[in-house]
C-alpha positions as CSV (number, residue, x, y, z in Angstrom):
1,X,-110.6,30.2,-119.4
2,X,-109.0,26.8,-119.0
3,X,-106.0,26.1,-120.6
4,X,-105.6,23.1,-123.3
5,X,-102.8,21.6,-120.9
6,X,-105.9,21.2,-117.9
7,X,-107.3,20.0,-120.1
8,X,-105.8,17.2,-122.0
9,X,-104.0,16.3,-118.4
10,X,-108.2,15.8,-117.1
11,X,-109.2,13.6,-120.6
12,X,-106.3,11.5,-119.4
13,X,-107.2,11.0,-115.9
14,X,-110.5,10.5,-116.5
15,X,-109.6,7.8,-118.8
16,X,-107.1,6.4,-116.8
17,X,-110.1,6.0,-114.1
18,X,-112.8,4.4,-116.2
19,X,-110.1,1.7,-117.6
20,X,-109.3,0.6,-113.8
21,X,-112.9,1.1,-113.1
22,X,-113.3,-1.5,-115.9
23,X,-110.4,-3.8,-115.6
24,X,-112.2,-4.2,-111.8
25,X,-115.5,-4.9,-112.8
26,X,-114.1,-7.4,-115.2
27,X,-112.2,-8.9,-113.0
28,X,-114.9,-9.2,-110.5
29,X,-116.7,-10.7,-113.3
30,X,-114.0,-13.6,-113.9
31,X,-114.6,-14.9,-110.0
32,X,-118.5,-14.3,-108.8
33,X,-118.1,-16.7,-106.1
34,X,-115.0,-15.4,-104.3
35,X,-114.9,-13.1,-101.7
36,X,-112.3,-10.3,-102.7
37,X,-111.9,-7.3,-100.4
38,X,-110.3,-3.8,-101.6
39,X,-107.6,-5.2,-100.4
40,X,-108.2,-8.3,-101.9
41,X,-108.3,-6.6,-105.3
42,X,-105.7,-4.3,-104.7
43,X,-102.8,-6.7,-103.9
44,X,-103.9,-9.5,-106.8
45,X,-103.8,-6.6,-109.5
46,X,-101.4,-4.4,-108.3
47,X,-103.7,-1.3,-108.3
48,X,-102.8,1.1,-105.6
49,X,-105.6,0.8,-102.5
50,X,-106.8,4.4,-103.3
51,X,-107.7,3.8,-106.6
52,X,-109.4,0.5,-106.0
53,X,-111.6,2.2,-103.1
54,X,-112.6,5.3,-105.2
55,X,-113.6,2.7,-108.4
56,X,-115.4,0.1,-106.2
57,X,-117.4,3.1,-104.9
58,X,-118.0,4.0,-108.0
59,X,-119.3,0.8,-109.4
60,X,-121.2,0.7,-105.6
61,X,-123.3,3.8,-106.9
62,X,-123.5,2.5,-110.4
63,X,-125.4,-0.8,-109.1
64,X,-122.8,-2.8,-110.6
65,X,-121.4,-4.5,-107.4
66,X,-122.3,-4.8,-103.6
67,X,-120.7,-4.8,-100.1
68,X,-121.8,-8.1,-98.0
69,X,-120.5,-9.5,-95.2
70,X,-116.8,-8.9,-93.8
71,X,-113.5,-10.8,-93.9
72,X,-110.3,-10.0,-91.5
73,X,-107.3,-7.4,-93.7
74,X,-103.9,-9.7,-93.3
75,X,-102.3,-6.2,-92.6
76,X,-104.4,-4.4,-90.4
77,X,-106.7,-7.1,-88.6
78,X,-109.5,-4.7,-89.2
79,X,-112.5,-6.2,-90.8
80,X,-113.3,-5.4,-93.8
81,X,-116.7,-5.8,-96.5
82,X,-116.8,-8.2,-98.8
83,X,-117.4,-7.2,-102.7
84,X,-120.0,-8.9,-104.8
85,X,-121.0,-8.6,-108.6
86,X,-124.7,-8.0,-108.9
């Protein structure tokens, strides 16, 4: 049996999720034509880089947004995709 605690603590979470899942998709929305990486999104919004991957790969399976092309991380030098509303 789960316990009410488990389970309030995972409605939170899970609502915590789909507002950042949200907030990035809108925010994606608000500049179509610019090429923001995790990274990108991450720094501008101050969302930690975990969270921003596991949403955007959310909204990747969802068909909401796209990876195209690659652009250099100012941190790493490592290239990383480019994100893209559909």
């Amino acid at each position: 049996m789960i316990k009410q605690t488990s389970m309030e603590a995972y409605e939170k979470k899970h609502l915590v999720l789909l507002s950042q899942r949200k907030q990035i998709y809108n925010f994606l929305q608000m500049f179509p034509n610019n090429n923001f990486t995790r990274q990108n999104i991450s720094d501008i919004m101050k969302i930690p880089i975990n969270s921003v991957c596991g949403r955007i790969n959310e909204l990747i399976k969802q068909g909401k947004i796209i990876e195209f092309g690659t652009k250099t991380n100012k941190y790493s030098g490592v290239q990383n995709y480019v994100l893209k509303i559909i």
